[in-house]
N, C-alpha and C positions, 0 to 999 in steps of 0.2 A: 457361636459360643460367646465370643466377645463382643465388643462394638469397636470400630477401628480407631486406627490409631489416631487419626484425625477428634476423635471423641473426646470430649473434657474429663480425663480421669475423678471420681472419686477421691478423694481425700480421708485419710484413714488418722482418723484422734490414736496414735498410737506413742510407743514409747520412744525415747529420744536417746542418745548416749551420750549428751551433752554433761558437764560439770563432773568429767572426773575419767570418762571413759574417750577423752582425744590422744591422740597419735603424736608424741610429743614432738616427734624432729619430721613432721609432714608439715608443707610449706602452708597449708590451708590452718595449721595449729598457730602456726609464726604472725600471722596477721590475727592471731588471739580470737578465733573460732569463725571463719571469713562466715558460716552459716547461719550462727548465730548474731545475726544484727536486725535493727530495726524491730517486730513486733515481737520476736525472741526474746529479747530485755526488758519487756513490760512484764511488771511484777507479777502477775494472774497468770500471762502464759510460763515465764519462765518457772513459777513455783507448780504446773498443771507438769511440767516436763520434770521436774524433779519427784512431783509423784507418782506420775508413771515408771520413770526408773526402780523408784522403791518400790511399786507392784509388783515390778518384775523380780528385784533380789532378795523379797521376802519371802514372796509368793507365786512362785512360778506357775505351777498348777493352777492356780486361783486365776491367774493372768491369764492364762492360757483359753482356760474357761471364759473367761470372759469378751476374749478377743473372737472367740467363737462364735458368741451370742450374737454380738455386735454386727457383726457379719452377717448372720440371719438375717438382718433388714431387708427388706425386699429394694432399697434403692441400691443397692449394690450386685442383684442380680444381672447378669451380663455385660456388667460394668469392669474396670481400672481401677484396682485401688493401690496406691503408692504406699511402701512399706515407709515409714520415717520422711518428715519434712526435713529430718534433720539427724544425726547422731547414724550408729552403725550396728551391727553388728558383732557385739565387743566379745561374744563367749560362743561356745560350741555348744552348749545347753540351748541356749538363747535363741542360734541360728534353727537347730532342730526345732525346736517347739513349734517356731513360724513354719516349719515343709510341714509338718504337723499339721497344722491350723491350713495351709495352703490346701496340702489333699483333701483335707475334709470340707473344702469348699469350690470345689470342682467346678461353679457356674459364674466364678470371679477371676479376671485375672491378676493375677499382683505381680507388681514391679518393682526396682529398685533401683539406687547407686548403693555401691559398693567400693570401701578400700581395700578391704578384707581376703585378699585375692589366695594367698594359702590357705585359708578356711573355705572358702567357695570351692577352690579344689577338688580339697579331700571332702568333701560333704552334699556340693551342691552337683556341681559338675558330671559326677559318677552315675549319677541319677534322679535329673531335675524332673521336677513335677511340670507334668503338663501345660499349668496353667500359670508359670512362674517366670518371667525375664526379667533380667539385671542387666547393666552396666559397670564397668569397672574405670572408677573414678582419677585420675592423676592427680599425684598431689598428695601420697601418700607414702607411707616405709616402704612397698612393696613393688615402685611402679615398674625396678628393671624386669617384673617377671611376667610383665606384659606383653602381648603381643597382636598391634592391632590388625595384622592379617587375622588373626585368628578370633580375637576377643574383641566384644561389643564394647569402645571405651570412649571416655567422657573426658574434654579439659576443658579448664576455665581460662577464656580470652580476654584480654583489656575491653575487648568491643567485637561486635559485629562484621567489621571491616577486618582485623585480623582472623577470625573465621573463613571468610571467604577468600583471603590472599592465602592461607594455609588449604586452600582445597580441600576443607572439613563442612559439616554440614551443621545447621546454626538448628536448636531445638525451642529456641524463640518462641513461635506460635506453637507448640504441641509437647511438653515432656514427652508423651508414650514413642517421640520420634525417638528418643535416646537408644531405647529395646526394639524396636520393630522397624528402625529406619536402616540407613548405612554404621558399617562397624565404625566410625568415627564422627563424632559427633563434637559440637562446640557450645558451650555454654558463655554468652556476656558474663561480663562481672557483674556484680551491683555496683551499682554507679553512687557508692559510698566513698566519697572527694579520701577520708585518709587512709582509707583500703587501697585502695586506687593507686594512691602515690607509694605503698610499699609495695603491692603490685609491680610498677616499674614497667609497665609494659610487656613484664614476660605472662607466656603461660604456664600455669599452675607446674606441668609438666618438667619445663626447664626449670622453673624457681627450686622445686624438687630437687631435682639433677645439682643445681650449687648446694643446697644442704647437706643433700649424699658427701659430696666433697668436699665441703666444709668438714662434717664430723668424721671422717676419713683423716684427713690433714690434723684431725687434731688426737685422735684414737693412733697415728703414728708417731707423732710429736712426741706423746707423752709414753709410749714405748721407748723409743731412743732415750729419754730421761731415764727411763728406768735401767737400761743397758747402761753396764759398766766394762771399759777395754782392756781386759787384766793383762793382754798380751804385749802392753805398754812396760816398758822398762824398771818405771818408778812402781808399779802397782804389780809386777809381773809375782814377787812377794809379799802376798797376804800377811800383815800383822796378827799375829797372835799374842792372847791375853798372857798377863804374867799370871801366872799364879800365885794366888791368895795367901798374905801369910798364914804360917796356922798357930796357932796358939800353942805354948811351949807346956809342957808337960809338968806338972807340979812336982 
């Protein structure tokens, strides 16, 4: 049905959820879109991904239709093809259309990363299409609901050499290893010198993890601000307003 995983997937011209649809306190947000660099910033492809966006929140149907067509091609029969070089799956409309577009092309496999892990859920999970595998990406709001015994997941390493000292499996030569390899997988970074250095040497995973508690630390903070100790002495009586003179009677 498929061609193995070993095989150079397909590449799918699809939509992106770049410029408006990122995860604002995901660590992969923080280094200001780590997916987006390099030929994502050339004017042609970045303005091709912002049309594609608009395909889809115009015209869903129309999109849909179209993704289907495309698909027809005969080089994609028995083939891999990766859902997004880039962006996610930002709606439950969105997600649907693609199992949509997925069943009605039964002789394709399609893949993915994903951050999206309570949408997958309720949507994917319950009753995945045959021909459909994902990864669940770190580095996103969601990653405590992870569980890589259980779930196929993806982090991003400073390097190759951290992959292998972490006993994760590096998808270097073959994306489709992400879906069809071991439940833990390692991606290098892009070897982009000032990514790199906010990077820090962590993985996306932990970089995550300081976030989470960073805006924790600071969602308590500003509660305590808010809290007042009326059972303090000086405060334990409320000041009440004087009452308004009233105007005397003619």
């Amino acid at each position: 049905m498929a061609s193995t995983a070993s095989a150079r997937p397909h590449q799918l011209r699809s939509v992106t959820a770049a410029f408006g649809h990122a995860a604002t306190y995901s660590a992969s947000f923080n280094i200001r879109g780590y997916q987006y660099t390099g030929r994502f910033l050339f004017p042609a492809v970045k303005a091709k991904h912002q049309a594609n966006l608009a395909f889809v929140l115009d015209d869903m149907a129309g999109w849909e239709t179209a993704m289907l067509a495309e698909l027809s091609a005969p080089r994609h029969d028995n083939g891999w093809v990766r859902i997004h070089d880039s962006g996610d799956f930002f709606s439950d409309e969105y997600l649907l259309a693609w199992l949509r577009i997925i069943r009605q092309r039964p002789n394709v496999t399609f893949y993915c990363y994903t951050k999206e892990v309570e949408r997958f859920r309720r949507l994917v999970e319950t009753d995945p299409p045959a021909n459909f595998r994902w990864t669940y990406s770190y580095g996103g709001t969601q990653d405590a609901d992870l569980d890589p015994e259980r779930d196929h997941v993806t982090d991003v390493f400073a390097d190759e050499a951290g992959i292998t000292q972490a006993g994760w499996t590096s998808q270097e030569e073959c994306d489709t290893d992400a879906v069809s390899g071991p439940h833990r997988i390692g991606t290098p970074a892009r070897r982009v010198p000032h990514l790199l250095r906010r990077q820090a040497g962590r993985r996306f995973s932990e970089w995550q993890a300081e976030v989470d508690a960073e805006h924790a630390n600071r969602r308590e903070r500003k509660h305590l601000r808010l809290v007042v100790d009326y059972t303090r002495p000086d405060l334990s009586e409320r000041p009440t307003a004087e009452p308004a003179d009233q105007p005397r009677a003619a």
